[in-house]
Each structure stands twice: as C-alpha cells, then as structure tokens.
ROZALO-191552 format. One record per residue: x negated, z negated, y of N, C-alpha, C in turn; residue in three letters. Coordinates in steps of 0.001 Angstrom, whole numbers, plus 500000, padded with zeros to 6 digits. Each point is the difference from the previous one (the first is absolute). Layout:
! residues N
XZYXZYXZYAla ...
This chain:
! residues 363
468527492014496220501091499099500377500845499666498777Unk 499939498841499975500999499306498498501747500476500859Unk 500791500045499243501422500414500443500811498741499076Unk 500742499582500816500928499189499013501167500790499723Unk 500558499227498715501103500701499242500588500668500397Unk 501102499410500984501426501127500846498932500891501221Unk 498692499758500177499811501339500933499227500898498882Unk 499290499917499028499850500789499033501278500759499506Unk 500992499392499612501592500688499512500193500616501317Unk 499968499768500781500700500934501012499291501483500580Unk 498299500049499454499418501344500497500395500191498174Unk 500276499932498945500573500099499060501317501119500200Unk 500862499576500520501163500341500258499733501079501315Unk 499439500145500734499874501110500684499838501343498857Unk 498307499327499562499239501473499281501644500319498726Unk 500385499086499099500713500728499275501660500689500810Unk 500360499623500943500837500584500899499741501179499739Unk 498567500275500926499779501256500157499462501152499025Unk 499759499195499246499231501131498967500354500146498602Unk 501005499147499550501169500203498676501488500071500364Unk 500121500708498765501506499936499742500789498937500179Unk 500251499328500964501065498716500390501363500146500445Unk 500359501292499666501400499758499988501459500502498849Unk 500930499750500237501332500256498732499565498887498845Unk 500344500209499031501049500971499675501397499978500670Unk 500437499004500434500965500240500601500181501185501680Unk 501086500604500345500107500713501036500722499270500724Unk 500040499904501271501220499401501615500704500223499689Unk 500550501065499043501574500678500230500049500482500832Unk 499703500210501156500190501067501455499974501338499363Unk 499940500580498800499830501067499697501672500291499649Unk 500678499024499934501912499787499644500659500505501433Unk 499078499963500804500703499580501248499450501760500743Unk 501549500640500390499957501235500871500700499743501358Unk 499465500478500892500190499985501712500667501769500035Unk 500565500089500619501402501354500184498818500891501627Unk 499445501034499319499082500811500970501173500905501034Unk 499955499803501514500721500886500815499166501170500436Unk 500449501109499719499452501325499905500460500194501587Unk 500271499689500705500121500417501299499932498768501113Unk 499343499610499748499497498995500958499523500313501196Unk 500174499669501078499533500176501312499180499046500353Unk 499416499211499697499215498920500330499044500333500387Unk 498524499715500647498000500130499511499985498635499927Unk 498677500481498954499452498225500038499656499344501359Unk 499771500758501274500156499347501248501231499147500033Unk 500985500264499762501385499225500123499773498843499090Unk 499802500053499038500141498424499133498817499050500594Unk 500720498768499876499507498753500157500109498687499094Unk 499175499733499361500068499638498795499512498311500669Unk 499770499814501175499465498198500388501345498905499685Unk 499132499032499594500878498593499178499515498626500810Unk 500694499673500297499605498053500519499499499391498232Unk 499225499418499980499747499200498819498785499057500309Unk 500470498659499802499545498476500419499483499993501327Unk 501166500650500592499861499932501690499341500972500814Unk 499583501278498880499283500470501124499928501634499535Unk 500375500460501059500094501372499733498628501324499233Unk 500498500467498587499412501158499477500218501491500086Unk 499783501051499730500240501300500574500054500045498520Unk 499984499356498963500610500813498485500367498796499445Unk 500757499855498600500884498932499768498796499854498529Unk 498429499806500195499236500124498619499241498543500448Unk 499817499586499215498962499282499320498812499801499113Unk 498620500131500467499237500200499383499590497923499020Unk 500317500550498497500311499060499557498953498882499618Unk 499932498673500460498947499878499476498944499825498399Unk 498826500176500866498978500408498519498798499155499649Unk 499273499852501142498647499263499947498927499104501190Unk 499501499988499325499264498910501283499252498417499091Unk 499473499069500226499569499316499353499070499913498986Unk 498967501126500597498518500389499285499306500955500747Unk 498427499888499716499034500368500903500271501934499846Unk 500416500371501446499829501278500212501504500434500275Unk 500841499188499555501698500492500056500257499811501510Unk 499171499254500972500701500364501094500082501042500458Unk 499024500899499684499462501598500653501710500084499441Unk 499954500232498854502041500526499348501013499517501276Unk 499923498699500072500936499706501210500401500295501334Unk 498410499979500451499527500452500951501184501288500392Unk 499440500963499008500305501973499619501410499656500223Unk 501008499204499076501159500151499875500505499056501291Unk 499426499650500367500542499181501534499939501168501182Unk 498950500251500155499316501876500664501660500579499876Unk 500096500516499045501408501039499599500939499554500280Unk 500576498654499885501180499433500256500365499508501488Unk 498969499848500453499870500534501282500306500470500951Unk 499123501317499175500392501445500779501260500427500091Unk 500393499924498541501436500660499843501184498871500340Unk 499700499028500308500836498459499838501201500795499352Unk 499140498984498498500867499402498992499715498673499662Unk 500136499731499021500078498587499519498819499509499097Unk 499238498995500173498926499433498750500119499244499371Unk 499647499756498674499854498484499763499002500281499143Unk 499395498594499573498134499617499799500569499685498186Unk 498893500075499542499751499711498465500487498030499864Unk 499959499520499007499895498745499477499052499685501197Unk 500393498251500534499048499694500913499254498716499233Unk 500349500063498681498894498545499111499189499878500509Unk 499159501365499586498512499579500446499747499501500776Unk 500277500143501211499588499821501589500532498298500023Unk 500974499611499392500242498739500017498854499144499329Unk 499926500379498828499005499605499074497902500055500513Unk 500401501031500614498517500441500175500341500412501620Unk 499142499460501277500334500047501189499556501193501018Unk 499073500293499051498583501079500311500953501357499657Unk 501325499883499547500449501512499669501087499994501109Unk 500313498845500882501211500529501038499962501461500314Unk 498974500326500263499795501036501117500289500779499416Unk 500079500418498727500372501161499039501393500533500099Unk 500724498472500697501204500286500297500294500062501538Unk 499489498962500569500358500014501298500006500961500743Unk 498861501135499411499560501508500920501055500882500117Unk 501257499286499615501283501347500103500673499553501392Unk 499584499048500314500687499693501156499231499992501328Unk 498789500341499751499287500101500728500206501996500353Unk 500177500259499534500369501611499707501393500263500319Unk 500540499426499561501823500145499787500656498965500890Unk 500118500707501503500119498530500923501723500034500253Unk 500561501478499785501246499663500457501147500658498734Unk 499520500136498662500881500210499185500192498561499101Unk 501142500102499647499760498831498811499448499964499017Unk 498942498620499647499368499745498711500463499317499517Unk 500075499828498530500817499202498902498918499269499411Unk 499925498855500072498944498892499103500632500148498914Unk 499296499377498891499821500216498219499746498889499577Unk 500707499501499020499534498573499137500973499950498550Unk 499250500218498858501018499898498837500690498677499988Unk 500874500043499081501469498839499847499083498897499651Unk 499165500209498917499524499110498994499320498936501345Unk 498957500622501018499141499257500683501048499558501084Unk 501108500905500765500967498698500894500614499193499505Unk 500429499498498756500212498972499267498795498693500065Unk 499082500345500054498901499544500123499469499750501178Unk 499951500528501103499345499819501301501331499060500524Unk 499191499257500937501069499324501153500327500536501226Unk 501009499886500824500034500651501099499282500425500700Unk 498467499125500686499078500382500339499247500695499488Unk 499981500210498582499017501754500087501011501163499746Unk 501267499522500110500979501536499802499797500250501195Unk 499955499422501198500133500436501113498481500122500656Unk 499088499887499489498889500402499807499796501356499971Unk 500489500483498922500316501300499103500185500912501101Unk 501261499210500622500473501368501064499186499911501322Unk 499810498923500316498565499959501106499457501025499747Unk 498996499703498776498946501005499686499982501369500601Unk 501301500386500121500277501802500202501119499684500880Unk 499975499367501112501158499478500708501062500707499257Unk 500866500210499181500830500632499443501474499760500443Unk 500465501322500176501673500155500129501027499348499197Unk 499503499627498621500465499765498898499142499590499153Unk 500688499214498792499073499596498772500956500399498632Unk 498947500777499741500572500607498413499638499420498695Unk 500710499669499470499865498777498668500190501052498625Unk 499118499827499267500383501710499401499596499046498319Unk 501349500364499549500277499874498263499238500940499457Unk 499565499576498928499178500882499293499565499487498240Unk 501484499556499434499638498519498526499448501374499289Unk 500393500875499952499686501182498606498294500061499907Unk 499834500486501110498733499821501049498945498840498935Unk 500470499147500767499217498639499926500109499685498113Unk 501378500123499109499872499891498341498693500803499505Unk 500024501454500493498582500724499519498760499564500678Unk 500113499792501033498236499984500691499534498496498884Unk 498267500455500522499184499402499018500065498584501037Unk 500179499808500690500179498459500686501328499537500442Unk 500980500638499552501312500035500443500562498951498894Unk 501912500061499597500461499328498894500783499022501020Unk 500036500306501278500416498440500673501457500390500079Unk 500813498881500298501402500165500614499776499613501335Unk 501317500674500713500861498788501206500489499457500332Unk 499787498921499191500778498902500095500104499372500944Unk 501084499365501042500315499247501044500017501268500865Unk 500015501453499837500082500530500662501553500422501262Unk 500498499510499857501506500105500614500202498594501043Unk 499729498784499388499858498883500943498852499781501126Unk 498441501161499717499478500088500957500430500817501300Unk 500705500706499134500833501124500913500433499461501114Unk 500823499494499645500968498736500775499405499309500937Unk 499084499552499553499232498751500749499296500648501298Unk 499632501431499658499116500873500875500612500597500897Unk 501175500988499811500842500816500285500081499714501477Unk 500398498802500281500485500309501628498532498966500675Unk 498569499901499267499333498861500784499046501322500502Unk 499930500925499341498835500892500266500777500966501297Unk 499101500556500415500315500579501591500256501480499972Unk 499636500362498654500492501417499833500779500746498764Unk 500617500788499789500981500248498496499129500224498929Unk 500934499419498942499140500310498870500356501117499543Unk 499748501115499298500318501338499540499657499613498762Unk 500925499886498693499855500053498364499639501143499322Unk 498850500278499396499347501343499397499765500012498810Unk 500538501000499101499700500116499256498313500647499787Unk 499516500531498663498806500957500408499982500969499193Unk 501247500721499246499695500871498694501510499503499173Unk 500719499187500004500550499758498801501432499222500829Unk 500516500458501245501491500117500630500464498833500035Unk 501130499849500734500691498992500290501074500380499277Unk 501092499061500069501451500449498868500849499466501427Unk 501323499989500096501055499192500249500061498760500468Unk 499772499479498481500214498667500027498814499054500195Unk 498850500758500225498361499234500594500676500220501463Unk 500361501273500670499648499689501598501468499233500420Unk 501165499868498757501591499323501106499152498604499647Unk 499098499316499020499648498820500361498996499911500939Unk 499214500874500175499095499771501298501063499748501358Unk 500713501020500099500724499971501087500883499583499754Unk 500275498996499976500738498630500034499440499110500183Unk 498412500032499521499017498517501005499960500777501412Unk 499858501282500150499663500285501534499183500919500139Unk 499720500357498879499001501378500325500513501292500516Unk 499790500483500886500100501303500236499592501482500124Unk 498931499716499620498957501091499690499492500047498612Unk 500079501602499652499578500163498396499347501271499887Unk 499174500029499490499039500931499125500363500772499047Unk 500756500546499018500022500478498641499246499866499239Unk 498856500855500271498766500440499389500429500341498973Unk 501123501178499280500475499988498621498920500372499616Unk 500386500462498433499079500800498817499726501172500415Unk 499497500817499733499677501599500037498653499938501001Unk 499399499356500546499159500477500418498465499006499238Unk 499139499390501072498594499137498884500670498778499083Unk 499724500533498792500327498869499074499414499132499949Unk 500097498761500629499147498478499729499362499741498985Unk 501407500332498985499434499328498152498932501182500181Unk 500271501120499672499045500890499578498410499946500883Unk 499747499741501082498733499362500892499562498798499249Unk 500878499274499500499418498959499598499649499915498319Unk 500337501178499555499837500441498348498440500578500266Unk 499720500764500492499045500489500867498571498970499688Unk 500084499149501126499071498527500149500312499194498534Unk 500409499756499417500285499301498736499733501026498618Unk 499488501271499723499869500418499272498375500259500433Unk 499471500245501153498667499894500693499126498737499454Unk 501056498927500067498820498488500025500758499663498327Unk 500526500545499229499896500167498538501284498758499639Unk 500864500210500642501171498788500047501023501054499284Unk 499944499917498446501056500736499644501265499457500175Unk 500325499016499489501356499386499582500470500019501989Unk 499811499873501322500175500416500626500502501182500682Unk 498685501073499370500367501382500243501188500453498623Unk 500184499481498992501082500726499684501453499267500037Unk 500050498325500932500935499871500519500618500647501443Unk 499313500736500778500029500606500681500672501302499366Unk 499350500650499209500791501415499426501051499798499564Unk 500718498636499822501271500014499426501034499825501219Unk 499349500001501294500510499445501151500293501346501151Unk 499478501154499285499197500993501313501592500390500320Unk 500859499775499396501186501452500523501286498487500281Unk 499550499218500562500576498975500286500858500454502008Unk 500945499259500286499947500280501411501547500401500461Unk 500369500118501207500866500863500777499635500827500477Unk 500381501402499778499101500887500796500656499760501618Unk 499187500617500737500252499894501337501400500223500747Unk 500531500932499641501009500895500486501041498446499732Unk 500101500202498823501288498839499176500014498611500512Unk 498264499602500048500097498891500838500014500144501698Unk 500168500748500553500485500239501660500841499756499943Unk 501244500796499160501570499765499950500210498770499461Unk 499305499393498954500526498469499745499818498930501179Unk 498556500279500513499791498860501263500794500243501036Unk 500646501390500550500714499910501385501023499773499329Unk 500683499929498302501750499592500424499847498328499975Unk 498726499189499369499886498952500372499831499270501378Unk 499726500555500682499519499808501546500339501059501000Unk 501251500205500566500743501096500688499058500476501340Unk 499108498052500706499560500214501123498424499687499753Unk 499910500146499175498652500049500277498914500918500048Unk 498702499946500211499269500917499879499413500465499192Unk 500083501241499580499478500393498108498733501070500365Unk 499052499680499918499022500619499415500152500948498913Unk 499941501521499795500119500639498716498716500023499256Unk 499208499778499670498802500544499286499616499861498634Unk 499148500660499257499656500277498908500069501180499138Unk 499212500446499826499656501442499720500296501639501266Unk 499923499546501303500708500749500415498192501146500078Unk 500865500789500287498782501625499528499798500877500739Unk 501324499928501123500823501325500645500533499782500941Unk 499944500351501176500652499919501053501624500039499433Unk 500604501235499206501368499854499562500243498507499107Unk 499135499776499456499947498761499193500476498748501342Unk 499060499771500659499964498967501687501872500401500234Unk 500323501318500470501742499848500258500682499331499449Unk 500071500685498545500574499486498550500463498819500405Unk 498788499117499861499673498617499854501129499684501323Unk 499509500281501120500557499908500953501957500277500144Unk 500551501181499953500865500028499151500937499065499371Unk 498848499109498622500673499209499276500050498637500434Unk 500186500020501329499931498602500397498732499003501036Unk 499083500668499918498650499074500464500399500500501512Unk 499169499059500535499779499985501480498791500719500329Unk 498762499843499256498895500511500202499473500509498288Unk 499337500763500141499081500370498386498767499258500456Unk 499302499897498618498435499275499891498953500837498797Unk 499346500115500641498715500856498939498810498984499773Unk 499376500537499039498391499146499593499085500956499856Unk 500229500279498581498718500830499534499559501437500310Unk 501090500759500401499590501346500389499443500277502013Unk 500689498415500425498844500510501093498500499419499841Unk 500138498757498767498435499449499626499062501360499564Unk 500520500640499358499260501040499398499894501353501140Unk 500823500035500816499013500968501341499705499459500654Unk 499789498859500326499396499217500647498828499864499014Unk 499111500195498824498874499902499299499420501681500469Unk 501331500850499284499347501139500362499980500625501297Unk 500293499249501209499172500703501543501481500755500338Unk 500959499586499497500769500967500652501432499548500296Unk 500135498412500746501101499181500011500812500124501071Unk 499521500852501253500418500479501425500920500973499309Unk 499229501237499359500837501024499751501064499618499070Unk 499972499240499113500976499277498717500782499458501121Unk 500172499233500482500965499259500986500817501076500727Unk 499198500957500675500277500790501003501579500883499615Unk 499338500649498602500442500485498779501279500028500004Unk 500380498281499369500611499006499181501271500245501885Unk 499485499373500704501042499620500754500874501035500739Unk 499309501442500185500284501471500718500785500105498635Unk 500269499919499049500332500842498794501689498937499734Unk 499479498570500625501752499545499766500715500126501448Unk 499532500343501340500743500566500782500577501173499147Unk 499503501314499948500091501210499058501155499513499075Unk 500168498957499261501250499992499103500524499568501272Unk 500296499302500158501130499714501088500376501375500607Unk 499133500690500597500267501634500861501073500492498488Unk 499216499755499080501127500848498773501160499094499646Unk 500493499455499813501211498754500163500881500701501465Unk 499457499973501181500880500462500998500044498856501051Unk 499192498615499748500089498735500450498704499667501264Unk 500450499281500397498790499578501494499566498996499982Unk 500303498908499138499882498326500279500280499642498785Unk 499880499215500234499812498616498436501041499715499469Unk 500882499917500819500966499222500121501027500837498908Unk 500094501212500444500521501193499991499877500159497803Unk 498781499692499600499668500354498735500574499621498926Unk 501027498814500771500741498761499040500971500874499358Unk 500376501257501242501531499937499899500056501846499369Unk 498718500441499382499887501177499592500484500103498585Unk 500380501292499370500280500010498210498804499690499596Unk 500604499057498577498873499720498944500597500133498514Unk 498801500379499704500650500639498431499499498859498972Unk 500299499342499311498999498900498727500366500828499123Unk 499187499842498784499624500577498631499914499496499333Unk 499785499850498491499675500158499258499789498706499524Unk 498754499199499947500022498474499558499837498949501060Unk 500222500526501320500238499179501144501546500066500309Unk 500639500769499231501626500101500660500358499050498187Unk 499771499825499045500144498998499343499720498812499978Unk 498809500026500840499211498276499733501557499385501405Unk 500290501082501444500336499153500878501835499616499084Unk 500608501385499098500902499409499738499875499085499030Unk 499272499348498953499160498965499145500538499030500695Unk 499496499963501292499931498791501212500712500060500725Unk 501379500720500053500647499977501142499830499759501417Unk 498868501183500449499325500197501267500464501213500493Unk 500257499895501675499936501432500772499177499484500703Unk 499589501576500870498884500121501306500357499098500398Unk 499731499251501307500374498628500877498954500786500980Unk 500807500594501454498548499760500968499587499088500299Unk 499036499702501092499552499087500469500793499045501272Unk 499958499572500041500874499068501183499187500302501459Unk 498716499134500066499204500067500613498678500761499980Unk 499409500085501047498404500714500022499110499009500034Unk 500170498685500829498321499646499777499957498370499991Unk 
C-alpha cells in the first residue's frame, strides 16, 4: 500500500511518541505547586465524587483523554481501544487531526469508530488552524459529522509546523474565520494548544470573539519541536533539524499557562493539560484553575503496552485518594483548599501579575 504524506507522518508520530525521548526540556511547573495534606481526615474514597457536566453531558471524572490519532491504516484499532475506555469510565475523547479523512475518504472510519464505541461520553473533533482557514463551512462541519462530535477543537501548533519537514505555514486570516464560523457551526469550538501553551493575551483575544473553551496543552509534557527534530534529522533535513534545536525549550509550561488562561476568561472552560504524569499532577492542574485535566501520551503508551484498564483504573482511584487526603468530597470543594506556589511559578505569576482565579462554571 502506497501511503500519502500526512498518513505516512502520522504512523511517524505515533512510533516516535512511543519509542523516543519526546519530552522537556522544559517542566509544567506543577512541581512549584504544594496541596496542604490533612492527617486526620475522615473521609473513604467511597465518599468522594469527582462527576462534572462538560458539553452537556455528564462524566464520573473531570479527565480528558486528549486527542492523538486516527487518519491512517490500522489507527482505528487505537481509537477504537481509547473509545472502549472512555466509555467505560465516561470521560472525555477527542480524535487526532481529521486532514486525512478530509483529504482521503477511505480513512473516515479511522475516526468515526469512536463514536461508534463512545455513544454517550463526549467526543471532541480535531482540525489544525492552518486547514480551518482553509476549509469552508461545509467541510468544518463535515469534520464534526464525521465523529458526530460534542465539540470541535482547533489546535495551534506554529512551533510545530516552523520545524516539520512539510510544515513553515502561518495562520493567516485566522481570527476573521473565527468570526465568520463561531456562531454558524452547531457545536463549540474548544482552542488547543498541543505542547507549547496559551498566554493571557492569546485566550482574552479569543474570548472576546466568543470562544469559550480552551485547551492549554502547556510545555512539560511531548515536545512537538523535538518529534519533529526526530523526522527531519531521519530524512537528512539538517538546517530544519537544527532549527528545531534552537526552538526545543520554547513554550508556557502548563501550570503558568492555566493561571494565565483562567484570569483571561473567568467563565470559561479550561482544559489543563500537558505533561501531566500523576494523578497529584491531574489535582494540581485542577487546583490551578482548569475545569477538567487532559492527557495524551501516557495513556497511548499503556494502551501499546496491554495495560490501559489498569493505567486508567490506577490514575482515577489514586485522585479520589488525594482528595480523601485534602479532607474534600467534590470538585467544587478543591477551589477553595491551601495552595502553596514556589519557586519559578510564584515569579513568572508575580512577572505577570496573576492570582489563582477559580472557575466560574463547570460545563
């Protein structure tokens, strides 16, 4: 089977996911950030309840499994798996880049199979900036057909796109499509980063066209540039791969950009994700503002190695468990617990004249 370009790059980007060094140098900063342990807690994890309304429809954990892939021969089995889990546990999905499937018709199904699986949690459709600038209404809303989707996630990624070996593009007209789209399409758009954060002053101009849903995706967890130094030092593209190395420690880490996007947007919905590792990491995040956390690569990778039930299982028993240690029962409750900042997250927020901001709303 001949593979064209973006579905060749994309089983690309799986194998080096999983099997190199793709992440830092930068860290989240969540390592700045201490939660106050109650040594006498009366709680069990029977008592906590950790369920969230988000794009209408009720989850039993406030996570997001972030999206990753789809749009090449064999990635639906991936979707499939991570539709299976999200499921079970109802949480949240969303699907890889949906190019391909636009481009090439024979790969819908790579995506569509999450919804065929995943009938009553929410799925998040996928389409980079560069290509909704480019598509017309009828295939954005295509897009979300495809995976009847809860939402459509538009996910920035310029650092990304300067290193890759087919990349270099801007987004230009990207803000007036915004506009034009914003209230014609039938479901929210959610703004994502994928590795390299939002600031302030990216999400108070989003939200001011109308967006209300955001992603982080800070630094600290898969480095884009560095995946894409990867593929460009492979197919012998130096001047590429070592514009990329001058790029790798580029970013907001996660933590810093949570607190910048919720004091920009009091009511909206913040996604925490990027680099998260740890169930204490998922609070943290949580904690600093997000409505929900979002993961990628560490459930991609037990989900390769056979063991994504128990990783989930894990992951979600272990942040009831902080909560049992906190002293707290509900979500709600986590806003209003001690938090300690440190070190170069308690400088960057006074830098920026930022405090915590909870959340306004849940979903």
């Amino acid at each position: 089977m001949v593979l064209s370009k973006n579905t060749s790059r994309k089983l690309e980007h799986l194998d080096i996911c999983i099997e190199k060094d793709v992440e830092g140098p930068l860290t989240n900063f969540l390592e700045y950030v201490f939660l106050i342990h109650k040594a006498n807690s009366e709680i069990s994890i029977d008592d906590v309840d950790l369920r969230v309304k988000f794009l209408g429809k009720e989850l039993n954990y406030p996570l997001v499994i972030t999206g990753m892939t789809g749009g090449a021969p064999g990635t639906e089995k991936i979707n499939r798996d991570l539709a299976l889990a999200a499921e079970e546990f109802r949480i949240a999905l969303g699907v890889g880049s949906q190019r391909a499937a636009i481009e090439d018709p024979t790969l819908r199904n790579t995506f569509s199979v999450v919804r065929d699986v995943a009938k009553d949690v929410p799925v998040i459709a996928n389409i980079g900036a560069h290509e909704f600038v480019r598509y017309d209404l009828r295939i954005i809303e295509d897009i979300v057909d495809m995976v009847k989707a809860d939402a459509l996630a538009i996910h920035l990624n310029l650092p990304q796109e300067l290193v890759q070996p087919e990349g270099g593009i801007s987004f230009k007209g990207f803000k007036d499509k915004l506009l034009s789209v914003i209230d014609r399409l039938n479901v929210p758009i959610i703004i994502k980063e994928v590795g390299f954060g939002l600031s302030y002053e990216v999400a108070k101009e989003l939200y001011d066209l109308g967006i209300r849903y955001f992603d982080v995706a800070g630094a600290g967890g898969t480095n884009w540039v560095k995946v894409e130094v990867y593929r460009a030092k492979s197919q012998g593209l130096n001047v590429k791969a070592m514009l990329g190395e001058h790029l790798l420690d580029w970013g907001i880490p996660t933590a810093a950009s949570i607190i910048e996007v919720r004091n920009a947007a009091p009511d909206a919905v913040v996604i925490g994700s990027g680099g998260i590792r740890s169930a204490y990491e998922a609070v943290k995040a949580l904690r600093l503002g997000s409505n929900l956390v979002g993961m990628a690569r560490p459930i991609l990778v037990a989900l390769r190695k056979g063991v994504l039930r128990d990783y989930l299982s894990s992951f979600l028993i272990a942040m009831k468990a902080i909560f049992v240690l906190l002293g707290i029962r509900r979500l709600y409750e986590l806003y209003e617990v001690p938090i300690i900042i440190t070190g170069l997250l308690k400088e960057w927020l006074s830098c920026r004249g930022f405090s915590i901001v909870k959340p306004r709303v849940m979903s």
